[in-house]
N, C-alpha and C positions, 0 to 999 in steps of 0.2 A: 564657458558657463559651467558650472557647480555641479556636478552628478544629482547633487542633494533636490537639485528640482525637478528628478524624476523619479524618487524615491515613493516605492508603491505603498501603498495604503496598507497596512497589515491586516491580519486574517480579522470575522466578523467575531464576534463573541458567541461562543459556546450556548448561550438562550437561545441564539436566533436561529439558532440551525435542529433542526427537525430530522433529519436524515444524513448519512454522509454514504458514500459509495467507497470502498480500496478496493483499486486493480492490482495483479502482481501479477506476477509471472508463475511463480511458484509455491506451493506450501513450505512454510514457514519463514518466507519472505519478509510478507506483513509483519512479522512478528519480533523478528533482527532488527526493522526499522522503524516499528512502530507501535508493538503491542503497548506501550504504557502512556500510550499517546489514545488508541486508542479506548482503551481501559476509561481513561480519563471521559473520552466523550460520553460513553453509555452510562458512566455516572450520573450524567447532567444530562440524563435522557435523551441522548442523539439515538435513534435508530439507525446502526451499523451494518452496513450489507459487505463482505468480503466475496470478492470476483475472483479465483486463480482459471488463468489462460492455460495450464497444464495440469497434469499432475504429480511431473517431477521424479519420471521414472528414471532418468538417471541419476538420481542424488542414492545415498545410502552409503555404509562404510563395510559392509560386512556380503557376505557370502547368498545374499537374499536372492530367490530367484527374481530375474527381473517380473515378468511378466504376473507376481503377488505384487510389485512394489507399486503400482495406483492405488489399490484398494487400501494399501495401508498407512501411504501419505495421503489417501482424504480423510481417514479416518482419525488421524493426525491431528490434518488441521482443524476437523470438527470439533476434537475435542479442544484442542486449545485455543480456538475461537471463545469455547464455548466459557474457558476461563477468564475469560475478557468479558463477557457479557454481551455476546455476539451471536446470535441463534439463524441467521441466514446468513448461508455460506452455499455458494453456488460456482460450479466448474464446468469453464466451457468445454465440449470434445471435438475431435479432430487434430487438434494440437499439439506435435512432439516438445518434448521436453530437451532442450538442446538446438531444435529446429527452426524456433519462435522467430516471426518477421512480422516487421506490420502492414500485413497484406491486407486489399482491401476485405477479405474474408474475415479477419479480426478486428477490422475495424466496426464494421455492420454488428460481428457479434455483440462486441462491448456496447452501440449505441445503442443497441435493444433491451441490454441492461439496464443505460441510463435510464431511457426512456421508462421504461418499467419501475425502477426505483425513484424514481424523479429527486436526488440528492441536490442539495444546497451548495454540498463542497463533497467534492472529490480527490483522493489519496492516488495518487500511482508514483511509480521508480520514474528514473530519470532518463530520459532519452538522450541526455549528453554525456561523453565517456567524463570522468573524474581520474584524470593521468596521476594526481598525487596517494589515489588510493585506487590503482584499477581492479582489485577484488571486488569493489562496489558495482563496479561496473560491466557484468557479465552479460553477454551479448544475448539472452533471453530477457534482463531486465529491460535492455536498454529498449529492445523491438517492445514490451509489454508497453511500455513507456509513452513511445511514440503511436504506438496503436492508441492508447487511452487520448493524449492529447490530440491527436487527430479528431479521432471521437466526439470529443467535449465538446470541439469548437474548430470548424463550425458545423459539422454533421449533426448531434444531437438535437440542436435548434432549428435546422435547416429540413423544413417540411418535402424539400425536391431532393433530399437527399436517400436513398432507399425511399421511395415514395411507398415500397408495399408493408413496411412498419406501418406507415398513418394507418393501412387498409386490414395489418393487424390489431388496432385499439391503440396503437402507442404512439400518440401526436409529439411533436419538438416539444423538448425541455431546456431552459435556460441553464445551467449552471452558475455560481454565485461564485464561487472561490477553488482555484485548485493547489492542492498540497500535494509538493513532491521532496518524495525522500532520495538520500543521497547524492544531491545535487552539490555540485561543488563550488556551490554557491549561497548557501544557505543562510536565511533573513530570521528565519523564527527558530524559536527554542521553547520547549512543553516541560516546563518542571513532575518529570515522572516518578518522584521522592514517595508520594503514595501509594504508586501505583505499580513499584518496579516487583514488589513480590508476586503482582498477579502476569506480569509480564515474564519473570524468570519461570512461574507455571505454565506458561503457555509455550515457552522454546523447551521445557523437559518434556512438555507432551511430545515433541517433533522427534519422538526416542531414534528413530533408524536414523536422525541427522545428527543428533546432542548428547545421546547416551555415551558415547568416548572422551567427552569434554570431560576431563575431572575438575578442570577450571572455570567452565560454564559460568558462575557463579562470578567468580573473581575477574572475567573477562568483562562480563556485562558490567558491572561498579566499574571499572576501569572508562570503558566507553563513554558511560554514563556521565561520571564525574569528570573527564575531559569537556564533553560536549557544556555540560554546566558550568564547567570555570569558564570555559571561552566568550560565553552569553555573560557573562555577571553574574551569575548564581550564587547563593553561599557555599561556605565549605561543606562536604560533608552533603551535599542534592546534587539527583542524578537526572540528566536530562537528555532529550530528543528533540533534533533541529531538524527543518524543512525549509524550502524556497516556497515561498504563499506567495500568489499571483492570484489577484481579483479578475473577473469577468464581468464589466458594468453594461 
């Protein structure tokens, strides 16, 4: 029988969605896989909530003492959230940078997220390794990944799940659609041709990760316009692809 008869429904339209949730693992995560993707939703009015599971104290290229380097990778992401048009940005604690599993402790945090942002469609990394690009797949994404998905479904819906959420105000929330990045499998593609200057703003914000890049620039158009030849795109457009997976 034909794969093609199990070929999933692709992502809802951009009106229909009211909210969306991204989980990551790290600051500037979202933003390598996704800023012009998201750029694009809060154009079209999606309220965008960004989730990072750490703070990503061991990222950085220079001499920083560790124990400044939280405060100045949230302060990072805020602002480059904030060039996307993103104004809640929320960090769970307890969580080392490096140490990330999806324990049931991460999983309860993310649902209390859901549950509180009550999103339509949900953004997280990929819980399966990608062997043709294993850079993608660094073993904090992959746990953020799998904690999110756990999350979604079926904990977030499931009232007997942490029953003392319901007993905090935050009854099941269904989700609608989940988008994940770097999946090496990837169905969708977001023509981000609009959107990629506010996206190249948002990875210069992340200076303690991208200030050494002299190529920043030339790297991201590179990405870009691979990811858009491979969908159809025209020449010359730069895009961002994801595996979309419906939740009916």
């Amino acid at each position: 029988m034909s794969q093609d008869v199990f070929t999933a429904p692709g992502p809802r339209d951009d009106s229909e969605i009211e909210r969306a949730l991204v989980v990551v693992a790290h600051p500037d995560d979202a933003d390598f896989g996704s800023a012009g993707t998201i750029a694009a939703w809060t154009e079209a009015g999606i309220a965008v909530t960004v989730l990072l599971c750490t703070r990503g104290e061991q990222g950085g290229f220079d001499e920083t003492p560790r124990e400044q380097m939280p405060a100045i990778r949230e302060a990072e992401q805020r602002a480059a959230s904030g060039a996307l048009g993103v104004t809640d940005v929320r960090f769970l604690d307890g969580y080392r940078d490096g140490w990330l599993e999806p324990s049931w402790e991460l999983q309860r945090d993310i649902v209390r997220v859901i549950r509180d942002v009550r999103p339509q469609r949900l953004l997280i990394q990929s819980p399966e390794r990608w062997y043709d690009r294993i850079q993608a797949s660094h073993p904090d994404h992959m746990a953020a990944g799998e904690a999110a998905i756990r999350a979604a479904y079926p904990a977030a819906e499931n009232a007997f799940a942490w029953p003392e959420l319901v007993q905090e105000g935050l009854p099941p929330w269904h989700i609608g659609e989940i988008w994940i990045m770097a999946h090496p499998r990837m169905t969708h593609a977001v023509d981000i041709t609009a959107t990629y200057d506010r996206k190249l703003k948002a990875l210069q914000a992340h200076a303690s990760q991208t200030s050494h890049m002299d190529e920043l620039d030339a790297m991201l158009r590179t990405w870009g316009g691979a990811v858009a030849s491979g969908f159809g795109l025209p020449e010359g457009h730069l895009a961002e692809a994801f595996a979309v997976t419906r939740l009916n």
